[in-house]
N, C-alpha and C positions, 0 to 999 in steps of 0.2 A: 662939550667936555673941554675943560683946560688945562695944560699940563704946567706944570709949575716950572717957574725957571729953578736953575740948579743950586741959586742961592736963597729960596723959597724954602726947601727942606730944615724943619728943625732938629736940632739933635738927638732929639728922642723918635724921631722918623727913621731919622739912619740910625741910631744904633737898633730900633728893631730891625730892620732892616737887614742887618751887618747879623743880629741872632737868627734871622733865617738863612742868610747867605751859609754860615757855617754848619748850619744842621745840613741844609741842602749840600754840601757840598763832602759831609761827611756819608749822610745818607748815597751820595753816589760813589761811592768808594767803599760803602760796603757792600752796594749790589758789583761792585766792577769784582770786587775781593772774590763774592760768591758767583758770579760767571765763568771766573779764571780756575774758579776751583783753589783758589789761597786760603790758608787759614785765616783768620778772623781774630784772632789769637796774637798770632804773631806779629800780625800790624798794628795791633792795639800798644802789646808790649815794647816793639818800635817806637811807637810816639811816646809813650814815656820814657825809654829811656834815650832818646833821642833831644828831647826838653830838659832833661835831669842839667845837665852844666848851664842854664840860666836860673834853675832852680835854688842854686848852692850858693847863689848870692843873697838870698831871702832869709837865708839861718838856718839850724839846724834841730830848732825844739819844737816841740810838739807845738805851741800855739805859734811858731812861724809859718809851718808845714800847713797845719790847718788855715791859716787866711790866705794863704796861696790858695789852695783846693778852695776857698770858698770865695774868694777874688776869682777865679776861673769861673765855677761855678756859676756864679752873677753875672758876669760879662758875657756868659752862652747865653743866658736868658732864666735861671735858674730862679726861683724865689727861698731864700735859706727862713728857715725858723729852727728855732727848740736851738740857740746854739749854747754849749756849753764846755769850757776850755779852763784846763790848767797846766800845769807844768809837767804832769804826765800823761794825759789822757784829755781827748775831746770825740764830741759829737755834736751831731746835727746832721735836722729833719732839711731837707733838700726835697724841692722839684725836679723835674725831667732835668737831666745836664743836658741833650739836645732836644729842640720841639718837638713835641709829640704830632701836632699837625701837619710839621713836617715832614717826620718821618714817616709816618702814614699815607703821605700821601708820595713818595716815594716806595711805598713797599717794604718798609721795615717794623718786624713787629716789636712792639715796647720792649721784649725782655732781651732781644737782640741790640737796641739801642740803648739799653742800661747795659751792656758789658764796655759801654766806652769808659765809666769808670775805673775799669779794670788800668786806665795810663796809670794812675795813681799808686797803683800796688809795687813797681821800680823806684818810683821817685820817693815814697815812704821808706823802701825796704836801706836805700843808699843812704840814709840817716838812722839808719837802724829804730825805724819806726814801723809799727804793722797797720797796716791802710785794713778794712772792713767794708762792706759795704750789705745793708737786708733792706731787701722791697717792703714797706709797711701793708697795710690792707687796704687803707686807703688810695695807693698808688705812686708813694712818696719812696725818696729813699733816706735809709737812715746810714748817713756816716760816721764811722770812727777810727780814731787814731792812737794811735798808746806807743808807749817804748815796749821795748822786746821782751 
């Protein structure tokens, strides 16, 4: 076996890489949350509103809002389709925000690791936008965003 030198790795090595590093590292944080006996809840809405003031440099209209969340999205590992955006209202079909093989294999069941979506619902609300989020059948989720 050979292991490659550190300037060997292509960029698409490390950025999967970097999308596991962050599920794994969110997945341990929610078993640490559920050991301590913490809400689940409260740390989610922490990390939104703890991200919100780098948010507010991005803009404040519904298609700013939306390619932040789907810039995020994408950079966890996320694959977007069905997007569709205007000046009051957008959606889109989204994959897992963290890896599912991830999480899984860490101990967290999908529907527990689809409420990290939940950061979203403070950093929409502070532009007076309402964040949504429905599991489709197939496994996907579908996002939207609107004015109030």
């Amino acid at each position: 076996m050979s292991v490659k030198a550190h300037t060997e790795w292509t960029m698409e090595e490390l950025w999967r890489q970097e999308q596991g590093n962050f599920s794994a590292h969110m997945a341990i944080m929610f078993r640490y949350l559920e050991k301590q006996g913490l809400p689940l809840d409260d740390f989610i809405r922490f990390v939104g509103e703890s991200v919100l003031p780098t948010w507010r440099r991005r803009g404040d209209s519904v298609p700013d809002v939306m390619n932040g969340i789907l810039l995020n999205a994408r950079a966890n590992g996320a694959a977007i389709r069905d997007v569709s955006i205007s000046a009051t209202q957008a959606e889109a079909t989204v994959s897992s925000l963290l890896r599912p093989d991830v999480m899984e294999r860490y101990g967290i069941a999908p529907e527990v690791a689809g409420r990290f979506w939940d950061k979203f619902l403070p950093i929409a609300a502070a532009f007076g936008l309402r964040f949504t989020r429905t599991r489709t059948a197939d496994g996907q989720d579908r996002i939207r965003l609107e004015r109030r």
